[in-house]
LUMKOLMAR-935481 format. One line per field, with one value per residue (C-alpha): residue number from 1; z, x, y. Coordinates in Angstrom, 1 decimal. Last residue first. Layout:
BEGIN
num = c(NUM ...)
zz = c(Z ...)
xx = c(X ...)
yy = c(Y ...)
END
This chain:
BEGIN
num = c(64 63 62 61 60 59 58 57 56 55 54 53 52 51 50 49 48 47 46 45 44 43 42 41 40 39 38 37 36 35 34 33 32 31 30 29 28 27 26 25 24 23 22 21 20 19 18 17 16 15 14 13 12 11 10 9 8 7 6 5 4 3 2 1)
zz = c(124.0 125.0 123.9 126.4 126.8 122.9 122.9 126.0 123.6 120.5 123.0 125.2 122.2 123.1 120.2 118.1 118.0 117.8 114.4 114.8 113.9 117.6 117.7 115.4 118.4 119.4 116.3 114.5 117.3 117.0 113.3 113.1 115.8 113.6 110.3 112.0 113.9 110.4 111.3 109.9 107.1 106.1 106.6 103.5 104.7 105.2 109.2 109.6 108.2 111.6 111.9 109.7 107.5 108.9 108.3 104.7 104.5 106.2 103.5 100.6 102.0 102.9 98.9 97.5)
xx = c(85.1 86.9 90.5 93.2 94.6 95.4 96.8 98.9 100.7 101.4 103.4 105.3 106.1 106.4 104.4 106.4 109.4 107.4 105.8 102.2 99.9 98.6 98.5 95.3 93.5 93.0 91.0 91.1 93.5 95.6 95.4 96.4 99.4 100.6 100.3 102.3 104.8 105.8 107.1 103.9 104.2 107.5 105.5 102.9 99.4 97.0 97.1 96.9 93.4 92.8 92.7 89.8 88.7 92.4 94.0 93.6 93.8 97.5 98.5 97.9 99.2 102.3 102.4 101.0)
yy = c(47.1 50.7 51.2 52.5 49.1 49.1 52.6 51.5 49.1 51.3 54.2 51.6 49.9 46.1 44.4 46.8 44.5 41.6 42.4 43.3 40.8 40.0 44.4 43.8 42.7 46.3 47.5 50.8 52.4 49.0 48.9 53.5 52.2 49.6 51.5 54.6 52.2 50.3 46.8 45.1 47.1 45.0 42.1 42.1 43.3 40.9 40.4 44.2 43.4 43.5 47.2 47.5 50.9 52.5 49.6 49.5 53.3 53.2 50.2 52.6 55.3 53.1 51.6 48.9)
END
C-alpha cells in the first residue's frame, strides 16, 4: 500500500485510520484527510500529531 493508497482509505472513513500500518499514522496529510473525514479518527493518530495545532483544531471545527 502506498500513501495514495492509504489517503483514499481514509478519505471514504476516517476511522479506518485505525487499520492502516503505523508509519501512516505519522503522516500529517493522512491524519488530517481521517480527522476531516471523521473526528474520532485523531484517537489513532500517532502522539506526535495528536498535538498539531493545525490537525487538532480541524477536529473541534467539525460539526456532529
Amino acid at each position: 500500500m502506498d500513501k495514495k493508497e492509504a489517503l483514499k482509505i481514509v478519505q471514504k472513513d476516517g476511522l479506518e485510520l485505525k487499520n492502516l500500518p503505523n508509519h501512516f499514522k505519522k503522516v500529517e496529510e493522512i491524519v488530517l484527510e481521517a480527522v476531516i473525514q471523521d473526528g474520532y479518527a485523531l484517537q489513532h493518530a500517532d502522539d506526535s500529531l495528536k498535538k498539531d495545532k493545525e490537525i487538532v483544531l480541524e477536529t473541534f471545527s467539525l460539526k456532529y
